[in-house]
N, C-alpha and C positions, 0 to 999 in steps of 0.2 A: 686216739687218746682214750684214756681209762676214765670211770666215771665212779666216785665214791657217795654212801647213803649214807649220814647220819640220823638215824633214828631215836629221839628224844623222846622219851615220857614227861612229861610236866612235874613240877616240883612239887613235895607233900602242899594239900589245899586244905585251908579250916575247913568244916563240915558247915554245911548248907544252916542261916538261919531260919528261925521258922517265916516261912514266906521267902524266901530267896531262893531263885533261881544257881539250878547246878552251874550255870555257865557263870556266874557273877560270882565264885567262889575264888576268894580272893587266898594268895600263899599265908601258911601257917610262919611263924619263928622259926622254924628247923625246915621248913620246904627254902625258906630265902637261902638259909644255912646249905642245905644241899646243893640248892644250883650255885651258887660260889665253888664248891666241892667239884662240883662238874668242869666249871670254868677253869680253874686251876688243873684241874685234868688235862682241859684239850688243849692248853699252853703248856704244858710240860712235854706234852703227846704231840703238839704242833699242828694242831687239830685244830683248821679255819677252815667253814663254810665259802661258798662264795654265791650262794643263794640258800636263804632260812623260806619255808613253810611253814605258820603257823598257824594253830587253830588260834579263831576269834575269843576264846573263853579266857576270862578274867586270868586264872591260872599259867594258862600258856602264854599269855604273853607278858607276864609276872617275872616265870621265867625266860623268856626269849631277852626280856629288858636287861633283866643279871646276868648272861650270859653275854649279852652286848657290851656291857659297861666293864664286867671284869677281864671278859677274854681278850677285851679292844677289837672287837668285832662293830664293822662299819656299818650302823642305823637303816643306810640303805638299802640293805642285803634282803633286809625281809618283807614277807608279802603275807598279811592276816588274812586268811580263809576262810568263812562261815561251813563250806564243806567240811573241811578237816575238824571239826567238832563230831568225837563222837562217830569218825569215820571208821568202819569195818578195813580191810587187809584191801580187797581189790579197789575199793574207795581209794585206799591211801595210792597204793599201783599206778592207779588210771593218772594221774595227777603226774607221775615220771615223763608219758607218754605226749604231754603237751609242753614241756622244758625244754628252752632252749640248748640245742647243743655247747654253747658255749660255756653252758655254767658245768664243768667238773665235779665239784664235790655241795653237794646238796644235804641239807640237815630240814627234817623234818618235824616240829615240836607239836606233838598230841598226845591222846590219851590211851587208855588202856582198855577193853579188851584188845584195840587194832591195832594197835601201835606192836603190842607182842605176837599178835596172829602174823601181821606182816613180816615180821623178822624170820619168824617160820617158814613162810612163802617163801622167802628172799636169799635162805641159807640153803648152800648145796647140802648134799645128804651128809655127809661127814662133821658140817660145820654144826648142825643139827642136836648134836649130841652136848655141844658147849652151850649151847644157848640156855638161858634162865628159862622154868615157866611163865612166869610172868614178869618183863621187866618194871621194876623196883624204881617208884616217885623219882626222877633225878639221873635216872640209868640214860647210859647211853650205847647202842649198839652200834660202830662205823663197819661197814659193809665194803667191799670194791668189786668189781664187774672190771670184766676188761672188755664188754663191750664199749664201741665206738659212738654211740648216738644213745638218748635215752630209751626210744622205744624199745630197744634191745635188750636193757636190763631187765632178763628174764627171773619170774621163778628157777626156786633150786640151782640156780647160779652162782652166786655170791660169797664168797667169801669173807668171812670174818674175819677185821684185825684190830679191835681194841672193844671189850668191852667194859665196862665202866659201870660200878653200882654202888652207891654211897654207902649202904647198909654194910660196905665189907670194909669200909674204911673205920 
């Protein structure tokens, strides 16, 4: 069996008040707007997790909720992370390497510099050239491996087949 990576950035977030915590940065009017955008995407695209990754931060799981509720994605799918806050590329990696094999296609909802370092990691060399520099609040990058178990999905393996960025809609 093949095993699929969605790769979520978080929806645009208001900007930190004064005294507020980066992680407590709750979606802006146009991030909620975006992750609907998203949601709508992977129902058209037929794009269902069956295991969500979230970072614990107010943001992510702002969006992980609108993605739930629009796409009709089942509540129990997801697992909040204190790691994936904030996580680097092999941070986000190491996290494939303990998934049950049974779970197929995997959507991971964090932030960004890792979020788009990872997708770099994660595209073979040719796919490399499609990728955004930085995936865009709301973007979504699905991946496939046709490796058979998760610790197998290697670097520079991956090919890419849908990517998704609100800003071009």
């Amino acid at each position: 069996m093949s095993k699929h990576v969605l790769i979520v950035r978080h929806a645009q977030a208001l900007d930190a008040l004064l005294g507020q915590e980066d992680h407590d940065r709750p979606l802006s009017t146009h991030g909620a707007y975006e992750a609907k955008m998203l949601a709508t995407y992977m129902q058209n695209h037929h794009i269902a997790p069956d295991h969500i990754l979230c970072s614990t931060a107010t943001r992510t799981r702002a969006t992980a909720a609108i993605l739930e509720q629009e796409a009709a994605l089942s509540l129990d799918l997801r697992q909040n992370l204190q790691s994936l806050y904030l996580a680097d590329a092999a941070q986000l990696q190491q996290h494939l390497s303990v998934l049950d094999n049974n779970v197929q296609c995997l959507m991971v909802i964090a932030h960004n510099p890792g979020v788009s370092e990872w997708a770099y990691c994660l595209a073979s060399p040719r796919e490399k050239e499609t990728l955004p520099y930085v995936l865009h609040t709301a973007g979504l990058l699905h991946f496939f491996s046709s490796s058979s178990s998760w610790h197998e999905v290697a670097y520079h393996q991956c090919r890419l087949l849908h990517l998704f960025d609100p800003s071009l809609c």
